[in-house]
Structures are given as C-alpha cells and as structure tokens.
C-alpha positions in Angstrom: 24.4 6.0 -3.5 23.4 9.4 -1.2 22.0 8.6 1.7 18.2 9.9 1.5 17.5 13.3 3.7 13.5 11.6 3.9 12.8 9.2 6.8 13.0 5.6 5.9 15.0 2.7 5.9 18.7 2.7 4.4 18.0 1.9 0.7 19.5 -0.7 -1.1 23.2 0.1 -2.4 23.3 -1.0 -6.3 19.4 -0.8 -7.1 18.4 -2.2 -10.7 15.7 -0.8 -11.0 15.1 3.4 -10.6 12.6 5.9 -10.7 13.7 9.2 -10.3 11.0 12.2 -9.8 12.7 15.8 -10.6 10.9 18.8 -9.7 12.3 22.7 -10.4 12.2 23.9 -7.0 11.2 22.8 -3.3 7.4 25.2 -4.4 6.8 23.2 -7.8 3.7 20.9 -7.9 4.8 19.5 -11.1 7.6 17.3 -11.7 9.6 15.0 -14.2 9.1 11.3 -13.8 12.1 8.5 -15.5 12.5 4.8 -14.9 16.3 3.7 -15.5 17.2 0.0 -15.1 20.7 -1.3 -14.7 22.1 -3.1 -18.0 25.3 -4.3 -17.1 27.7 -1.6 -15.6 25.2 1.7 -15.8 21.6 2.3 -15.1 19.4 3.3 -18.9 16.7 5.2 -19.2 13.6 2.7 -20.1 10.8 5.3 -19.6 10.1 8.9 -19.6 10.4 11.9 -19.3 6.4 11.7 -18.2 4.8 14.9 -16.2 3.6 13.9 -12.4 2.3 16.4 -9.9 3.7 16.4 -6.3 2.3 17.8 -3.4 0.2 21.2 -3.2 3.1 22.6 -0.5 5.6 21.2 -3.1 8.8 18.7 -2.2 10.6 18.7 1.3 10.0 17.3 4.5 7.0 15.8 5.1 4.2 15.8 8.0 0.8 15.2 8.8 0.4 18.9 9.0 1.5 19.5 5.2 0.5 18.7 1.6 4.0 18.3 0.3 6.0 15.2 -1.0 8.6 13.9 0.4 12.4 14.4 -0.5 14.7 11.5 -0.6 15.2 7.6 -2.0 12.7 5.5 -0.6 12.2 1.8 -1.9 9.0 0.3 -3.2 8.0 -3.2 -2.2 4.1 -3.0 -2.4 0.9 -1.7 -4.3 -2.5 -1.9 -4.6 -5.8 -0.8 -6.6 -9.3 -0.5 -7.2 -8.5 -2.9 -10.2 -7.3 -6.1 -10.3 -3.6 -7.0 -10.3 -2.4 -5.5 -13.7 0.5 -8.1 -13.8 2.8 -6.7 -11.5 5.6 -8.6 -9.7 5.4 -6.7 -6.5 3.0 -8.1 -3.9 -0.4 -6.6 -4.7 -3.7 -5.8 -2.8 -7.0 -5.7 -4.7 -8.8 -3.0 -1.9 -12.1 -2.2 -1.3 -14.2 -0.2 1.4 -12.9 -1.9 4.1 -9.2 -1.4 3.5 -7.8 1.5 5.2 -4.5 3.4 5.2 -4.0 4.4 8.6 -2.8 8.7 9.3 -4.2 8.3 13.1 -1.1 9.5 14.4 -2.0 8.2 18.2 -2.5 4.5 16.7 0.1 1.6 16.8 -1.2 0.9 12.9 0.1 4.3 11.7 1.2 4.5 8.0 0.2 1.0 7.2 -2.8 -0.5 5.5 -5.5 -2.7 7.8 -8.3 -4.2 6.5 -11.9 -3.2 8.9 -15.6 -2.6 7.9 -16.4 1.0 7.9 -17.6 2.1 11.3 -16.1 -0.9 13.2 -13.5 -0.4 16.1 -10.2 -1.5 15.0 -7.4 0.0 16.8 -7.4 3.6 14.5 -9.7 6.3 13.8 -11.4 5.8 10.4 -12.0 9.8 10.6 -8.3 10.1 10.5 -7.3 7.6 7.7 -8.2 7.1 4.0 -10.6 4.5 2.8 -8.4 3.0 -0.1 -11.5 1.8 -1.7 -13.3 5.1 -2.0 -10.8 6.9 -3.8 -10.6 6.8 -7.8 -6.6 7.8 -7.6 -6.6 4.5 -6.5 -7.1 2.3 -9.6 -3.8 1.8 -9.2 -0.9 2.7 -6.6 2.3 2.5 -5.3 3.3 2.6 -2.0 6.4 5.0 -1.7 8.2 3.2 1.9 8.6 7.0 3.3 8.2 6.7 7.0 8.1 3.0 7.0 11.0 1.7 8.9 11.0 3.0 11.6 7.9 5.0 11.6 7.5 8.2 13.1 4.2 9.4 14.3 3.0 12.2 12.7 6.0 12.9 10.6 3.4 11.8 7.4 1.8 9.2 5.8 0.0 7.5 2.8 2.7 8.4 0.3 1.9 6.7 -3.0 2.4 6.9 -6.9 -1.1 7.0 -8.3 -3.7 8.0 -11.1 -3.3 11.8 -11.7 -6.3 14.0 -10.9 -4.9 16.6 -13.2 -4.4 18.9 -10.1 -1.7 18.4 -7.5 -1.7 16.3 -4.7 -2.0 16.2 -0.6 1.6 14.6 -0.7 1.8 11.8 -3.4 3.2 11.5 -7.1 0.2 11.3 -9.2 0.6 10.8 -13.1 -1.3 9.3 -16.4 -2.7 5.8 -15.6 -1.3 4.2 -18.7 2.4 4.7 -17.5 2.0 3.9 -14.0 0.4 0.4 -15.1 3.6 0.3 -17.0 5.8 0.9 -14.1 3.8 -1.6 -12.5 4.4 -4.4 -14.8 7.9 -3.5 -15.1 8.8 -3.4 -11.0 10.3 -6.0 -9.8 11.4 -6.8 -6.3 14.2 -8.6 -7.3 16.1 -5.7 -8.6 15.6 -3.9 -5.3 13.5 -0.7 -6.7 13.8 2.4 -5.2 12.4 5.9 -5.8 14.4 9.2 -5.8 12.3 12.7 -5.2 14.2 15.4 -5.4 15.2 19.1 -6.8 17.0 19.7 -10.1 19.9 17.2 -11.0 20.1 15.7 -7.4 17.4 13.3 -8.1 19.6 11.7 -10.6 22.0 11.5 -8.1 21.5 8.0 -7.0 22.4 6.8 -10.4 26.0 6.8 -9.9 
C-alpha cells in the first residue's frame, strides 16, 4: 500500500475491505465511487461504479478555510444518522440536536463528535461546529478518519460519506442513499476498511 499524502493515521497494510473514490482532476466536484473486497489473493469489485460529488474547491489538501475533499487513504471505523442503525457492523450513533461535530479549531474537542444541548457551554463553540441532527445529508454517514490521529487544528474537519444533495459538497463524499446504506451493511471492521480519494488511476492504487 502508498502511504496516504492526507493527514491521518498510517492505514492498515492488507485491508479487506476498499472503497476507492476517483475523480478526473484536483477541480472536479464529481467523482467515481467502487467497493472492492479481498477474496483470497486480490481485492474484487462488489460495487459500483456509483456517481458521488466531492467538494465545491474539488480534491486536495484540506482546511477549515476550503470546501474541498481530502486526498489520500483514510480508514473508516464509525457512522452515524438521523435514522436508526441500518444494520451496520461499525459502531453506530443514532444523533439528534444535541450531537455536535466539533470545527472550533481553538477547542481540545476538535474533529470529534460530543453530545451537548443547543446553547449549553461545553468546551466548543456551537457557532463553529455542525449540529449532526439538523442536517438531512445525515440520514446516514460515514465518518472518513481524515485528521483523526493526530489531529491538526484547523487543517479540516467533519469529513463524511453521506446522502447526496444533488450539488457538491463543503468537503465530504455525498452519493444516492440506497448505496451508502449498502456500504453500510456491508463494512465491517474486522476487515480493516479504508477509503482511497484520489485523481485518475492512483486511487486504485492501494489495491495492489
């Protein structure tokens, strides 16, 4: 496996489970989304191709300051959702006006999700984070590990797959909400699932 160019932990070196998200250029706002799972020696397409949008400002590196998605092989060990848990194996959080993904770049909660009634002190800004529960994206979603470990403040945050609005994003993958419930069933932590954004071919590269 490459070593991802994003900011995140090292990824796991044999993943069994892959998604990989090609877009034309470093500009495009619309990409190709695959899910490839290892059946004995190689990794076979189970899914896709399925359209996604990326990020208004495109794919690259990511920031606070910018609406693009981030470039590189992240893992994905968590979701959540306005719905309930569609039967997915990764640990899952039912949210609701209270949960909060935190972008206050001056808090120690930064890119993480905390749980606190709206207008309550609770160690962040609520002006500067995203109120999971208020967002309709969020029936279901994702969370890409970008930025995770370590985390770097203001280097970006909130990066998930979620419902498409038919429009491009401030940053995440959004697509239909049919196949991301699939992905969702079909993750499984176990097989160490990772993520690959990138241009062109070199999103596929982490399959060799």
């Amino acid at each position: 496996m490459v070593a991802s160019p994003g900011i995140s932990a090292a990824p796991p070196v044999d993943p069994a489970q892959v998604i990989t998200v090609s877009v034309k250029s470093f500009t495009s706002t619309t990409g190709t989304l695959e899910a490839w799972e290892r059946r004995g020696e190689d990794l076979t397409r189970v899914r896709g191709p399925v359209q996604v949008y990326v990020g208004e400002d495109g794919v690259g590196l990511a920031s606070e300051r910018r609406s693009r998605t981030p470039r590189g092989v992240f893992t994905l060990t968590e979701a959540f959702g306005l719905a309930r848990d569609p039967g997915t194996a990764l640990p899952y959080t039912r949210v609701g006006l209270s949960h909060w993904w935190v972008s206050d770049v001056k808090s120690p909660h930064y890119n993480g999700m905390r749980v606190c009634d709206p207008g309550a002190s609770c160690g962040f800004l609520q002006s500067r984070s995203e109120q999971l529960g208020a967002v309709d994206a969020y029936r279901y979603a994702i969370v890409i590990d970008y930025n995770r470990d370590p985390v770097l403040a203001g280097r970006g945050s909130a990066f998930f797959l979620h419902v498409t609005e038919d429009k491009p994003t401030q940053g995440c993958i959004s697509m239909d909400r049919a196949e991301l419930k699939w992905l969702l069933r079909w993750l499984t932590p176990a097989d160490d699932p990772v993520i690959s954004i990138n241009i062109g071919d070199s999103a596929y590269s982490v399959l060799s």
